[in-house]
Each structure stands twice: as structure tokens, then as C-alpha cells.
Backbone as JSON Lines, residues from 0, in Angstrom:
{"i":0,"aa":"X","n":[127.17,14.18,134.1],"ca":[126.9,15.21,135.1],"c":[127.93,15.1,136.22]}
{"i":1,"aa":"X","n":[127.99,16.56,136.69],"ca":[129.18,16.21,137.99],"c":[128.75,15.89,139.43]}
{"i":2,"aa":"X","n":[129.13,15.91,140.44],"ca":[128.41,15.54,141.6],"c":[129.15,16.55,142.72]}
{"i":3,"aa":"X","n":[128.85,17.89,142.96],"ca":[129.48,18.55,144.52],"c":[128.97,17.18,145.74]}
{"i":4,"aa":"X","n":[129.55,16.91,146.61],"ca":[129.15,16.18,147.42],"c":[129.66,16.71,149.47]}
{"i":5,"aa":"X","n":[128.99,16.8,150.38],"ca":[128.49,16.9,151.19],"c":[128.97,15.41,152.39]}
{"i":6,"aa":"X","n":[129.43,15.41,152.96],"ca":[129.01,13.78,153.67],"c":[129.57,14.06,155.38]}
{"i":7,"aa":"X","n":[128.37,13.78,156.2],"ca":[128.47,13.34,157.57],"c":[128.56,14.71,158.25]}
{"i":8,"aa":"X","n":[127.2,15.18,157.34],"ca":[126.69,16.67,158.07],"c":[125.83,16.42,159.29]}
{"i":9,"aa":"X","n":[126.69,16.7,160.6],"ca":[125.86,16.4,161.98],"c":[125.36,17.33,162.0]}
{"i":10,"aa":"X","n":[123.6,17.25,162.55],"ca":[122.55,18.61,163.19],"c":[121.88,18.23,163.99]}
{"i":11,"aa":"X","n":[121.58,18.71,165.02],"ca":[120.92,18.47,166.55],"c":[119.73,18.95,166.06]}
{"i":12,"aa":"X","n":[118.28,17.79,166.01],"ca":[116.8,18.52,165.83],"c":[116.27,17.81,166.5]}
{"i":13,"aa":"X","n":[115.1,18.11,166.3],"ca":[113.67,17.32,167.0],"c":[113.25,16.56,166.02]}
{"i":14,"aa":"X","n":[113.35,15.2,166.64],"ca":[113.13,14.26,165.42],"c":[112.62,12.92,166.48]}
{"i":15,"aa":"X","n":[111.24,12.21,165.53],"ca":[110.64,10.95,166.81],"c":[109.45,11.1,167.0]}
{"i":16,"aa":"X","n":[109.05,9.65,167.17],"ca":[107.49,9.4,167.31],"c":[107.12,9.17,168.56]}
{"i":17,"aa":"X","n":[108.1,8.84,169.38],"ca":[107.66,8.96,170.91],"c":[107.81,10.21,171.91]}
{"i":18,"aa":"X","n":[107.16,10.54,172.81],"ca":[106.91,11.78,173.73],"c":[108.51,11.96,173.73]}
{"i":19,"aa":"X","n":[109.55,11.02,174.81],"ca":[110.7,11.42,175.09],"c":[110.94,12.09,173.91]}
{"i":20,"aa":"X","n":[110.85,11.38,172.47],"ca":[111.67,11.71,171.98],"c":[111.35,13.35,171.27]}
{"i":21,"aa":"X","n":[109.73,13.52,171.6],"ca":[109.38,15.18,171.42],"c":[110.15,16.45,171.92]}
{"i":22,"aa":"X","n":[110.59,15.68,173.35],"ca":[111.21,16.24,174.65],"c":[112.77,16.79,173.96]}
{"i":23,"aa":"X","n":[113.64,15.97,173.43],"ca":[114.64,16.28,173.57],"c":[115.05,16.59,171.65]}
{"i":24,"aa":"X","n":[116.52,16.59,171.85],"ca":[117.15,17.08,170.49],"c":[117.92,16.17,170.35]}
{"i":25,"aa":"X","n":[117.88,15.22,169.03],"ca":[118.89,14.34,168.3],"c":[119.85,14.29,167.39]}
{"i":26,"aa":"X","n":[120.71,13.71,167.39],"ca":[121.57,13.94,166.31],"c":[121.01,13.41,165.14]}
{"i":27,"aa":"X","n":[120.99,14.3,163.57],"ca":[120.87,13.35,162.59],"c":[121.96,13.79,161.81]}
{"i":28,"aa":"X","n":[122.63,13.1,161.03],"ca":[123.17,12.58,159.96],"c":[123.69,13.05,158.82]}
{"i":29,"aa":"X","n":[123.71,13.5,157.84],"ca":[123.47,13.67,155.94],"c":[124.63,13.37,155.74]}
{"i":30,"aa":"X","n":[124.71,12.53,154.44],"ca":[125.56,12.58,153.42],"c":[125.05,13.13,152.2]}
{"i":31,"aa":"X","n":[125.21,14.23,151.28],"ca":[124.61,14.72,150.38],"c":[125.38,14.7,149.38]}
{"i":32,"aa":"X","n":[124.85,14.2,148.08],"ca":[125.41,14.18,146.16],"c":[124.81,14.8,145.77]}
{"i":33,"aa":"X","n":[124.94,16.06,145.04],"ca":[124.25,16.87,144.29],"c":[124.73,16.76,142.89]}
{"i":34,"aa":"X","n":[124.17,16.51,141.84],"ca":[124.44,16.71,140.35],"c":[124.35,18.0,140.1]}
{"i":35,"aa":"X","n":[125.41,19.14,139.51],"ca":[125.69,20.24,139.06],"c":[127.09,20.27,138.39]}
{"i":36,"aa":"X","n":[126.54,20.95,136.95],"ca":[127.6,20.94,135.87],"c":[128.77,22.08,136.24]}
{"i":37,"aa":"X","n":[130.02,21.48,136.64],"ca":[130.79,22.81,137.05],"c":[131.57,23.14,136.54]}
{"i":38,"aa":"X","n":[131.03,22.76,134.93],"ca":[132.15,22.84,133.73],"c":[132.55,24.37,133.63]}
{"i":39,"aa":"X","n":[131.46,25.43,133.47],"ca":[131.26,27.08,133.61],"c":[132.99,27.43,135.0]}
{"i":40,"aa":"X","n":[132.91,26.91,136.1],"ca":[133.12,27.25,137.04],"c":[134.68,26.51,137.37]}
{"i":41,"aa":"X","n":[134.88,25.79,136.31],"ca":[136.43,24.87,136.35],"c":[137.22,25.63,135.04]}
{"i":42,"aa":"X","n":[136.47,26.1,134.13],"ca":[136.84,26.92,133.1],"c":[137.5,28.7,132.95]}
{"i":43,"aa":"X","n":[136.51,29.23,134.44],"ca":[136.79,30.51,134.63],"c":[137.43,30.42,136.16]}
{"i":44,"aa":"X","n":[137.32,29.59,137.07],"ca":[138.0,29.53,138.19],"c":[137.02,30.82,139.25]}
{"i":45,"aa":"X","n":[136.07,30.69,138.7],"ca":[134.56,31.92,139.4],"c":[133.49,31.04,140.16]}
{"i":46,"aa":"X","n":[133.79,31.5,141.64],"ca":[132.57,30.56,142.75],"c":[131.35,30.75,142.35]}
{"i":47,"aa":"X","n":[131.16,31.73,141.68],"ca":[129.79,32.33,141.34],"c":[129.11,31.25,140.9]}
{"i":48,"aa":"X","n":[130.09,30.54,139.67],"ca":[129.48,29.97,138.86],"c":[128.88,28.49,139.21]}
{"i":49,"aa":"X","n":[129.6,28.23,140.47],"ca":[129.81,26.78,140.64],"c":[128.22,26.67,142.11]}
{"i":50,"aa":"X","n":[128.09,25.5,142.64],"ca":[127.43,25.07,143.37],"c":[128.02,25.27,145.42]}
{"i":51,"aa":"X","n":[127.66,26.47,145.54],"ca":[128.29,26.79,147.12],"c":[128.13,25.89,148.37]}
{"i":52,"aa":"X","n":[128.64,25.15,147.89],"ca":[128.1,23.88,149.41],"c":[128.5,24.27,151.05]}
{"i":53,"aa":"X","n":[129.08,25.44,150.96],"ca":[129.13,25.68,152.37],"c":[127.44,26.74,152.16]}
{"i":54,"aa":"X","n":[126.91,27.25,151.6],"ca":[125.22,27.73,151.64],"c":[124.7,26.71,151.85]}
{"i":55,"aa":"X","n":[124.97,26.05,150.79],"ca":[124.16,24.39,151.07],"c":[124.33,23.96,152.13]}
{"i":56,"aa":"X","n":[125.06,23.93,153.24],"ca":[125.15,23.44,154.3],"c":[124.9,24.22,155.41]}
{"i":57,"aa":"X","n":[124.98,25.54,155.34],"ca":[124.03,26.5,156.21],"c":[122.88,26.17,156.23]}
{"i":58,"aa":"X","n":[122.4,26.17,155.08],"ca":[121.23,26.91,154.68],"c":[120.22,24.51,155.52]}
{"i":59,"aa":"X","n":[120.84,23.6,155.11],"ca":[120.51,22.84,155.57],"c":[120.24,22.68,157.21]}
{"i":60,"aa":"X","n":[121.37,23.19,158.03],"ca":[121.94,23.05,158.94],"c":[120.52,24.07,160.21]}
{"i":61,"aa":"X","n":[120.19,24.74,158.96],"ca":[119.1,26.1,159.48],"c":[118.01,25.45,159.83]}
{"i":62,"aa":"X","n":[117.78,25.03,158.34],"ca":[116.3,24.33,158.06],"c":[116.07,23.26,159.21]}
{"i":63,"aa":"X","n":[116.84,22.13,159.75],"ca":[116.75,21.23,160.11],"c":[116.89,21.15,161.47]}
{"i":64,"aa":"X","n":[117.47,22.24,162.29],"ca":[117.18,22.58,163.6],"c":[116.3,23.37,164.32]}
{"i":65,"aa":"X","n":[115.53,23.5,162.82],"ca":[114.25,24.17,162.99],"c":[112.78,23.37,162.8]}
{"i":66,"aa":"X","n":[113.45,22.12,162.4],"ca":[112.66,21.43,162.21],"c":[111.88,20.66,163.42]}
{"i":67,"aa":"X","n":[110.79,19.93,163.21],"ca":[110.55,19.15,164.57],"c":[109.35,17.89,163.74]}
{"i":68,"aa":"X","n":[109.72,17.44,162.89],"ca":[109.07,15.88,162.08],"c":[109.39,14.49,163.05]}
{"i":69,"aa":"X","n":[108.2,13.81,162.76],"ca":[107.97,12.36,163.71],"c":[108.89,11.42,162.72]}
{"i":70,"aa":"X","n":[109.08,11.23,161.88],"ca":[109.47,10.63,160.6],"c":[110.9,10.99,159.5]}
{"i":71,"aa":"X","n":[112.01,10.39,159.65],"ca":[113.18,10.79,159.06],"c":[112.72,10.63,157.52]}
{"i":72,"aa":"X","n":[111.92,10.12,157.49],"ca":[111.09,9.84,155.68],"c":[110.75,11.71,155.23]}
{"i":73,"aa":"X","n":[110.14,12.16,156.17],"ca":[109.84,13.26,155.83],"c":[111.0,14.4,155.75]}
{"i":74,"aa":"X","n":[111.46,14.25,157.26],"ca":[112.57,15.18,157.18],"c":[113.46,15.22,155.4]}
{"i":75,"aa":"X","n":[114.09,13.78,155.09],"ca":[114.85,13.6,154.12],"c":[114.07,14.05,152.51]}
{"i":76,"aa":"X","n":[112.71,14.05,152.71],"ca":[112.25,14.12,151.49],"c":[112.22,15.92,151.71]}
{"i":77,"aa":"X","n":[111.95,16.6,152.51],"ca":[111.76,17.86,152.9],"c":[113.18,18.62,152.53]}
{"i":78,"aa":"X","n":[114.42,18.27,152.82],"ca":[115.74,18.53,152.48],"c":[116.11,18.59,151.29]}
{"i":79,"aa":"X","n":[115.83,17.75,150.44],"ca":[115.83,16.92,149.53],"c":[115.13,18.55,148.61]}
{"i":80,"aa":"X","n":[113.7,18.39,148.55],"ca":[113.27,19.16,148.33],"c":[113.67,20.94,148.02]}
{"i":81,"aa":"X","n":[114.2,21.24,149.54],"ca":[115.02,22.43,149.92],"c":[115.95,22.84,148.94]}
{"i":82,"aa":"X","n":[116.68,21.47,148.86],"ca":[118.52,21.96,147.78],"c":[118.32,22.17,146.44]}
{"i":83,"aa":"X","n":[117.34,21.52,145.88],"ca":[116.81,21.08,144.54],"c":[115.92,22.6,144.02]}
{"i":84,"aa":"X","n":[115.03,23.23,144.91],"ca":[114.58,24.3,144.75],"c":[115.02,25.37,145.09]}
{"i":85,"aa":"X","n":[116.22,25.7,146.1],"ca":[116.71,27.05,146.49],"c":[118.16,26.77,145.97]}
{"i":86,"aa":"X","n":[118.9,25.79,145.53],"ca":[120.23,25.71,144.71],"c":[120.37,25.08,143.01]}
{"i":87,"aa":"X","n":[119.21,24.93,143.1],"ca":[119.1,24.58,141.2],"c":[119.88,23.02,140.87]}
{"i":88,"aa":"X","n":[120.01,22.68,141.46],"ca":[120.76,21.14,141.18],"c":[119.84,20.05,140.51]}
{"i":89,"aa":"X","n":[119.98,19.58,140.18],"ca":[119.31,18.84,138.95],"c":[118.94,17.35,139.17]}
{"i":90,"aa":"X","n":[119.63,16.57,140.41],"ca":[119.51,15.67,141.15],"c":[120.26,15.75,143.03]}
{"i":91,"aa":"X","n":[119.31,15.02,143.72],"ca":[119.91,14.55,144.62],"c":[120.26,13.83,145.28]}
{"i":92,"aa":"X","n":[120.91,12.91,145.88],"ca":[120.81,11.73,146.46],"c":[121.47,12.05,148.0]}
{"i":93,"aa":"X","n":[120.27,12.18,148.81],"ca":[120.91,11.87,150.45],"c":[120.55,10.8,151.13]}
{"i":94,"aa":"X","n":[121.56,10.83,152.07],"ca":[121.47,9.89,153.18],"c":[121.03,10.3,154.59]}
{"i":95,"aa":"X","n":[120.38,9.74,155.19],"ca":[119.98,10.55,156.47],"c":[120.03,9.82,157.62]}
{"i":96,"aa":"X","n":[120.78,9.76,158.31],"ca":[121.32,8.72,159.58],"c":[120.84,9.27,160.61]}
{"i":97,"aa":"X","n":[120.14,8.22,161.49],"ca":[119.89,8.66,162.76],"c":[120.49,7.65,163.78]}
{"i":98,"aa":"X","n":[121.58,8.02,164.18],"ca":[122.34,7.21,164.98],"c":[121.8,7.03,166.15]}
{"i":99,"aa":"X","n":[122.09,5.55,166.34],"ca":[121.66,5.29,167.46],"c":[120.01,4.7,168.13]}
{"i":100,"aa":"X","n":[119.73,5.47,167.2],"ca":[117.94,4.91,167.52],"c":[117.23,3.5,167.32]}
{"i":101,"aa":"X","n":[118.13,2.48,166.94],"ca":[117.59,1.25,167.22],"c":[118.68,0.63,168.47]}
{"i":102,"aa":"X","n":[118.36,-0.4,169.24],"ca":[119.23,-1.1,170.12],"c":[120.14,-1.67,169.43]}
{"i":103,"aa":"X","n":[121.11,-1.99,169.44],"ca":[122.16,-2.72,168.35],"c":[122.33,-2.63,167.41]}
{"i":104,"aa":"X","n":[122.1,-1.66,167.05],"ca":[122.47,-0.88,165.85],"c":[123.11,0.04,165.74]}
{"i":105,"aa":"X","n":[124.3,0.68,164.51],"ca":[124.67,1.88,164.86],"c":[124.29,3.26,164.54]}
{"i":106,"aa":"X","n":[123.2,2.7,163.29],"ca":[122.55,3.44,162.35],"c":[120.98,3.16,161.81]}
{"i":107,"aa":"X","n":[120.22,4.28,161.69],"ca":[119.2,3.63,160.98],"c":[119.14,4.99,160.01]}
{"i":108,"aa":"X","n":[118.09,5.15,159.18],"ca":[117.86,5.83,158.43],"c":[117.19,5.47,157.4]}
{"i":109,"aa":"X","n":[117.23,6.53,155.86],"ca":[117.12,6.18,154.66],"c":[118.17,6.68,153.32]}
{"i":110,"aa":"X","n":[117.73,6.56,152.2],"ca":[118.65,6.93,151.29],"c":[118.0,7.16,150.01]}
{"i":111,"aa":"X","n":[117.94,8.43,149.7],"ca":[116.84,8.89,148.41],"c":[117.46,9.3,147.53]}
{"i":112,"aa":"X","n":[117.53,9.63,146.45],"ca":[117.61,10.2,145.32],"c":[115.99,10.99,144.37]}
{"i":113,"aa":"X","n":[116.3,12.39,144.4],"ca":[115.34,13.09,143.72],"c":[115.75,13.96,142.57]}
{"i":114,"aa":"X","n":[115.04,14.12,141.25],"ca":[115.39,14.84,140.35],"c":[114.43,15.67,140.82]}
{"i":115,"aa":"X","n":[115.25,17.03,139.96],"ca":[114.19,18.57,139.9],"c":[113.5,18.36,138.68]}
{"i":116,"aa":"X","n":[112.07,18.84,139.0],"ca":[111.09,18.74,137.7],"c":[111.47,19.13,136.63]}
């Protein structure tokens, strides 16, 4: 399988389990791997055919500043979810960084991988 890939998609949301952090807007993160065969789309040289990662990255970029989750677990499984059902991709594996939110640290986050049913 092939992999379109995505990485160090910044979006300002509401993200956090504490009041401040209800209050304000954070930066999070993505690095995104999508599995999609772009054999169709390397053969005819047709976008149609292939996996549009600038949609994919709208269409993320939408979702997620619209968002307002206590939990980057959710956000990432929620995304995750999103690409897999509105772009047909067959696996995903993201990363979801929330910089900054521990003291001495530069990063926290998680890192999932989901197949479509």
C-alpha cells in the first residue's frame, strides 16, 4: 500500500482539562500517513484519482478549530475517524502534538493508527 503523508499541520483550538485552558486557544500539532493506492493516479497523471491532501488538510484544519475536547485522546481518535470516512483511505496513522503543555517538555501527545472497517 502507498502512504500520501501530511506532517506538522499547526491548528489553533480549544483543547484542556483545566478552566484557563477552556479560556483560551492552543496550538496542536498533526503529522498524518494515510494508506491510499495511487497506482490509478501515477498511471493516468489525473488528481481525481489520487488522495487530495490539501482537502484533507482543509477539511482537518475546519474540523479542529471547531473543535473544543478536554482530551487530545479524543480529538486524535475523532480526526482519525474524519479522514478514514470522508476520504476513503484504508489506514491511518497520526500524530498529535500538543506543544508545550507539560513543563520541560517540548511535546506531549499521542500516536494512533486506525484501519477503515
Amino acid at each position: 500500500m502507498d502512504t500520501i503523508f501530511i506532517d506538522q499541520l499547526a491548528v489553533d483550538t480549544q483543547i484542556g482539562l483545566y478552566d484557563w485552558e477552556r479560556k483560551i486557544r492552543q496550538r496542536v500539532v498533526f503529522d498524518l500517513a494515510m494508506d491510499f493506492d495511487i497506482r490509478a493516479a501515477a498511471a493516468s497523471d489525473d488528481v481525481t484519482k489520487t488522495l487530495d491532501y490539501k482537502a484533507v488538510s482543509k477539511r482537518v484544519i475546519e474540523f479542529v478549530e471547531n473543535a473544543g475536547f478536554e482530551l487530545v485522546e479524543t480529538l486524535a481518535e475523532r480526526v482519525a475517524a474524519l479522514i478514514i470516512d470522508e476520504f476513503g483511505v484504508t489506514r491511518v496513522t497520526l500524530r498529535l502534538d500538543k506543544p508545550y503543555a507539560l513543563r520541560g517538555a517540548k511535546n506531549v501527545g499521542v500516536r494512533i493508527t486506525r484501519d477503515a472497517p
